[in-house]
Phi, psi and omega in degrees: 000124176289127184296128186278114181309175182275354173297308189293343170267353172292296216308313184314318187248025143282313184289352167265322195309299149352281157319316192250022153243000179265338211290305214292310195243026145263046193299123158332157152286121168315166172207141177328147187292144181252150131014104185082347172314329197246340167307160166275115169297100164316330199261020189220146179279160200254129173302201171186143205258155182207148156260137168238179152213188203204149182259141207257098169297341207267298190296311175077046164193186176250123189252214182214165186184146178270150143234179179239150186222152178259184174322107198093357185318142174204123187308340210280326192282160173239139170241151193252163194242148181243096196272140175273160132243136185285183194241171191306317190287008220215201209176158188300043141240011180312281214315284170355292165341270206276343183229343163074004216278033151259340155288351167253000150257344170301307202307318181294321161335301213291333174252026164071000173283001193208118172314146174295149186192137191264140173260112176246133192240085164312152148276122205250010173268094172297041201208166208298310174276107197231021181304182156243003179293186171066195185268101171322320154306347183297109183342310191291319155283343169306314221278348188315315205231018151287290179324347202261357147289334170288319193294314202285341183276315195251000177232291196309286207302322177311282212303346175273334179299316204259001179233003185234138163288080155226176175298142149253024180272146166295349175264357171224070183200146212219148147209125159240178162176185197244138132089238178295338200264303160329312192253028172270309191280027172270290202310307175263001198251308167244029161254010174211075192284325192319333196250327197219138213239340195243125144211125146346009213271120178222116197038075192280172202238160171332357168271351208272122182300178167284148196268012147276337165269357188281319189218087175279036156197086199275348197290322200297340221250290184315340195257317221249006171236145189276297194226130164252157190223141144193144209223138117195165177300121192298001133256027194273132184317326174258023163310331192297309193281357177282332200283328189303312180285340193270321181282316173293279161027275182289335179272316189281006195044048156301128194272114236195159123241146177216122204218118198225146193237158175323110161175187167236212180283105178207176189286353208267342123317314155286351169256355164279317178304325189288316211297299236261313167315280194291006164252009162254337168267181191082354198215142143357105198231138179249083203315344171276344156286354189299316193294002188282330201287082172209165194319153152211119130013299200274157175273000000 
């Protein structure tokens, strides 16, 4: 066999490296949740939810908040983070309830689809009576999940810094969330491009800012975020503000998915959104796949 000079052999292993860094930044497309995505398996191993709680300096009390650690969690190791957020009616156990999203990350855990990762599920009403009774609508619990940006920036999150192995870089900090919590993480997620590379949004609700205060520099949003998300069910009565931010988006050539599926405001959206979201973050994205992203049937 004729023996290859060192040029050709620089070249032979620029063109694999090449490969094996284009191979690295071709993440398939997610595809809509099947069947069974949301059971509990018995025969795979499980993460585990825990309450902890913490002191709010934003609050001026000790609030509470789930967290999830996954399957194998081990202190010696760092994990990058996902804070979830609830809706107006709910509370940190809204998600848990009602959405379950530690059995639709063991099952993903289990099919090699999603980087390990810790879920911190906050109460995302920020204020001493953070209860979800009573009249949910009442100014003062409205303004409740304003006030819960500061809380999550100047309380949560350090205290999750200081008691967990995790990154504290913004490229490993993830925030989604449904209903009010969609649009809190709209509201924060890109109003701090600076904290967070990942955000999330499902079926955001009426808090949700307008997307000229959401994004006055959109140049800054193309440079500083790895995946913007935004889902909802194509009858949910509050669509318009995910298609409105989904639309400034595209005349500013923000880079997005925006991806609406059969449904209304419900979990049975928001748990496709948590299934299809979290196997994308964290991991190497190829912004030439967003427009791919649309409902389908087929697997």
């Amino acid at each position: 066999m004729k023996k290859l000079t060192k040029s050709k052999q620089v070249l032979v292993a620029a063109s694999m490296l090449f490969l094996l860094t284009t191979t690295a930044y071709s993440q398939g497309i997610v595809t809509q949740s099947r069947p069974g995505f949301d059971v509990v398996r018995a025969d795979i191993p499980h993460g585990k939810i825990d309450t902890i709680s913490y002191e709010s300096k934003t609050v001026g009390t000790t609030r509470r908040t789930l967290i999830y650690t996954p399957p194998g969690y081990s202190a010696s190791k760092k994990y990058p983070v996902l804070y979830l957020l609830h809706g107006i009616g709910g509370d940190e156990k809204e998600w848990y309830n009602g959405g379950h999203p530690e059995v639709i990350l063991d099952n993903l855990y289990a099919q090699g689809k999603v980087q390990p990762m810790i879920v911190v599920l906050p109460n995302g009403r920020a204020i001493k009576d953070d209860r979800a009774g009573g009249n949910i609508m009442a100014p003062d619990k409205v303004q409740g999940f304003a006030i819960f940006e500061k809380d999550l920036l100047n309380d949560l999150i350090p205290f999750i810094e200081s008691k967990y192995p995790v990154f504290t870089d913004k490229d490993h900090r993830a925030i989604a969330g449904l209903s009010m919590g969609g649009g809190q993480t709209l509201n924060f997620g890109l109003g701090h491009l600076d904290k967070f590379s990942w955000v999330g949004s499902f079926s955001a609700a009426p808090n949700t800012k307008t997307p000229q205060e959401l994004l006055p520099d959109p140049d800054a949003a193309k440079k500083q975020l790895k995946l913007l998300w935004i889902s909802c069910g194509a009858s949910d009565g509050l669509i318009t503000y995910s298609k409105r931010t989904h639309e400034y988006l595209a005349e500013k050539g923000v880079p997005h998915i925006y991806y609406i599926e059969p449904g209304v405001h419900d979990f049975k959206v928001w748990k496709n959104g948590l299934y299809m979201f979290s196997q994308l973050i964290f991991k190497p994205v190829d912004v030439s796949t967003f427009p791919k992203y649309v409902y389908s049937e087929e697997k």
